[in-house]
N, C-alpha and C positions, 0 to 999 in steps of 0.2 A: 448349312453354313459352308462356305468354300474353302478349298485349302489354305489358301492364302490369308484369308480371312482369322483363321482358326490359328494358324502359325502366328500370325503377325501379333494376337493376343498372349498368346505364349510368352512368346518372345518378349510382351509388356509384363510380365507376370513376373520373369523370370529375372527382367530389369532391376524389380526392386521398387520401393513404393516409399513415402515420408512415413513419418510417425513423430507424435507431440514428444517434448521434452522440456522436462520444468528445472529450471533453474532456481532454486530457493536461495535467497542472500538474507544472512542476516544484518543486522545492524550494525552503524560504523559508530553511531552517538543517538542517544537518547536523553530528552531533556523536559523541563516544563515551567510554562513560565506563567507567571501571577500578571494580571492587567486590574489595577485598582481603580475603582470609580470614585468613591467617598463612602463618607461625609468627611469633611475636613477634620482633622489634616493628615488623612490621605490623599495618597495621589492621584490626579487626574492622569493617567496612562493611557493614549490613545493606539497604542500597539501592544501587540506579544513580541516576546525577543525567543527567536527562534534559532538553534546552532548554538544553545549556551548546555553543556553536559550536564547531567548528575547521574549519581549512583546508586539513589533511588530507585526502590524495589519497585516501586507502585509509582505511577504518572496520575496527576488529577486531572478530568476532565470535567469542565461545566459551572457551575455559581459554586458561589459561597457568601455567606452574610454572616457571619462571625466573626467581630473585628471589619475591620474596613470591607466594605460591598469590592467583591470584586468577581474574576471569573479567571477560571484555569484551561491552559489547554498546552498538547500533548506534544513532541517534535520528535522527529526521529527520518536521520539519514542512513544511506544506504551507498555503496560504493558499487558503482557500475564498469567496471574493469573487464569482469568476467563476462558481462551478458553478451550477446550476439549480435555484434556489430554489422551492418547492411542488412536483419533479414526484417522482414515483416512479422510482429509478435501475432501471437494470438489470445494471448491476456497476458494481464499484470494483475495482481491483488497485493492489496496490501491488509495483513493479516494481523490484529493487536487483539489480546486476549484481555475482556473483564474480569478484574480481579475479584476478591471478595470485600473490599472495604469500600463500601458506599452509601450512600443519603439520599434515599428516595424521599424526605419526609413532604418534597412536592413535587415528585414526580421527576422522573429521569427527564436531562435535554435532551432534544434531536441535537446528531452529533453528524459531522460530515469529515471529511479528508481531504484538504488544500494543499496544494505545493507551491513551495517555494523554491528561491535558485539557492541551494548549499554552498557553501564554499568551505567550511570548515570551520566556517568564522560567528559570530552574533552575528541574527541576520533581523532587525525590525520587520513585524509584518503587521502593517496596519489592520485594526478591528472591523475598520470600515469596508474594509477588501474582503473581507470575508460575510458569505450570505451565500443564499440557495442556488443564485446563477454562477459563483464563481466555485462552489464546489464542486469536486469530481466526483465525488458520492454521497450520498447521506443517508440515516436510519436511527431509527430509534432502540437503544440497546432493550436488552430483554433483564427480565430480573435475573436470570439464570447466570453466573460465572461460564461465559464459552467464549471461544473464536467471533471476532468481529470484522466481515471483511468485507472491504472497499474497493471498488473498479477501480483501478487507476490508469488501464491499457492506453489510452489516448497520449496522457502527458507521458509515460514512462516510454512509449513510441518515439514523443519527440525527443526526449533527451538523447536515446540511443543515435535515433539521426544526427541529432545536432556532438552527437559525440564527447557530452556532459560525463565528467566526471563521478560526480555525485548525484542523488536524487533525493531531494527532500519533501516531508511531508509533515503537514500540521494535523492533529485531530483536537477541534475546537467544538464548541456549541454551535449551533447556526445561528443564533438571534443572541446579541448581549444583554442579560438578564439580572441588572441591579438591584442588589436586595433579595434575592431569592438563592436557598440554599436546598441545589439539585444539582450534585453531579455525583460522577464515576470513580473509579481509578482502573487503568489497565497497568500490564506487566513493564518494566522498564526492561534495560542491557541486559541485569544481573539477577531479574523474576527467572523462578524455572518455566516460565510461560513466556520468552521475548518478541519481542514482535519479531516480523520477516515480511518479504516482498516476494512473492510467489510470478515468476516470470515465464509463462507456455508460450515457445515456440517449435519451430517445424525442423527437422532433422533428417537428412537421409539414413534412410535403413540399410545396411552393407547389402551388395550387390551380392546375389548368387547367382554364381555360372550355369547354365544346363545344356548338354554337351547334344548333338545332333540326334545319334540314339533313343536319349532321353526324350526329348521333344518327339521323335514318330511312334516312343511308347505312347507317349499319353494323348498324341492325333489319334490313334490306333482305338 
């Protein structure tokens, strides 16, 4: 290897190099809302209302047939102030923990993670909008109480671009399921398990200097 050569790497060495760094945010509002099908006289609810709070411990996710058919699903904003404006992320997840009260007695739904646009406000989010091509993730929870996490890198990219305030996110069933009593509950705001938004991007490492010396030490 030549001097040159050998120096010139040095020299990149000595530059300094990126290194990942996770931004964790937690939640700015956590909510959950009921879509009733029937039988009369309940209501036909063609959307979830998403951006409405509560302080509920546990969120339901998934059917229920007890009293009017209906199904539940989960909302929870995130305030993007902090995250890192111009870079290129290298994930986002969105992390909701299953709790322990749940009703498998047919079987958990496949559950997926939609975004919507937050505003702070009620936000309808049509039933029909939601299915396996418009989710950003999907999986089937485990019997186990653990972390349940969703890709969300794509859309949580575009907000940062687009310089969105807020980011929200629905966790729903993926197919609406009338009459069947199968769902979840994960942690709400005030669970000791609340969700969060795990945000990995790229950071530079503090530059260390190395002084002429140094460098024909270590050619040497």
């Amino acid at each position: 290897m030549s001097r040159f050569i050998m120096i010139t790497l040095i020299l990149g060495l000595a530059a300094g190099t990126s290194g990942a760094v996770t931004l964790t945010l937690g939640p700015t509002l956590c909510g959950e809302s009921e879509r009733e099908f029937a039988p009369a006289p309940c209501l036909e609810e063609p959307a979830f209302q998403a951006g409405v709070p509560t302080a509920e411990l546990n969120l339901k996710v998934g059917g229920n047939a007890y009293g009017c058919d209906s199904e539940w699903a989960a909302g929870f904003e995130f305030d993007l102030a902090t995250a890192p404006a111009g870079q290129v992320i290298v994930s986002a997840t969105l992390v909701v923990h299953k709790t322990g009260y749940a009703d498998d007695a047919q079987g958990f739904p496949y559950i997926g993670a939609f975004s919507y646009t937050a505003s702070g406000a009620p936000v309808p989010v049509p039933r029909d909008d939601l299915d396996p091509d418009t989710a950003l993730d999907i999986m089937y929870p485990p019997v186990a109480n653990v972390d349940l996490f969703f890709d969300v890198t794509a859309t949580v990219q575009e907000l940062i671009d687009d310089s969105a305030p807020l980011a929200g996110f629905l966790v729903a069933g993926i197919y609406s399921e009338a009459g069947y009593h199968n769902h979840i509950f994960v942690g709400g705001c005030a669970n000791t398990s609340p969700p969060r938004l795990e945000i990995v991007f790229n950071a530079p490492v503090a530059t260390e200097g190395a002084s002429w010396s140094t460098l024909k030490a270590l050619y040497r």
